[in-house]
N, C-alpha and C positions, 0 to 999 in steps of 0.2 A: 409519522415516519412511513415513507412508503419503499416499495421494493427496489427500488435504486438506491435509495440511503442502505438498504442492508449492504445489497449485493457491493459496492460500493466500498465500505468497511470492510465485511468478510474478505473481501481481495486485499484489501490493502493488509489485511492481518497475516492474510495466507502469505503474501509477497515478504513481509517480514520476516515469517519463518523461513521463511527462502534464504533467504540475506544472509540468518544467521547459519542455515547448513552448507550456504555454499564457501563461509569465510570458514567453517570447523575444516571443509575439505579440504583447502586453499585454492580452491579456485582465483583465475583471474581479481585482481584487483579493478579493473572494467566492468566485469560481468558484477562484482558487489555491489558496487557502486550505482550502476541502473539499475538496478533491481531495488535499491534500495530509495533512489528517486521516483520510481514508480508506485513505489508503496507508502511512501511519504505524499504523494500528487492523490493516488486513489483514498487514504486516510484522511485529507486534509477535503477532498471535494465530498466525500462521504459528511462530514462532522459540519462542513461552510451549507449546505442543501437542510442537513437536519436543524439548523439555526435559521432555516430563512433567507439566509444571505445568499447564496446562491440558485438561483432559479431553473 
């Protein structure tokens, strides 16, 4: 695992926690929603690079 697969995950965890403070505040149902896309994109390229499969 190298320093892209962290940083990679750490963002996508951080973005998650996002997602969930910004539906406690009610923010926009837009701004949840990207936010929640991008944390799902960086979590899933984090987990696909530490398998190999993505290069």
């Amino acid at each position: 695992m190298n320093g892209l697969n962290t940083i990679l995950i750490v963002l996508g965890l951080f973005l998650a926690g996002g997602v969930y403070s910004f539906q406690k505040q009610k923010m926009p149902k837009s701004v949840i929603i990207l936010l929640a896309l991008a944390s799902a994109m960086c979590l899933a390229a984090g987990v696909l690079r530490i398998q190999g499969i993505w290069e």
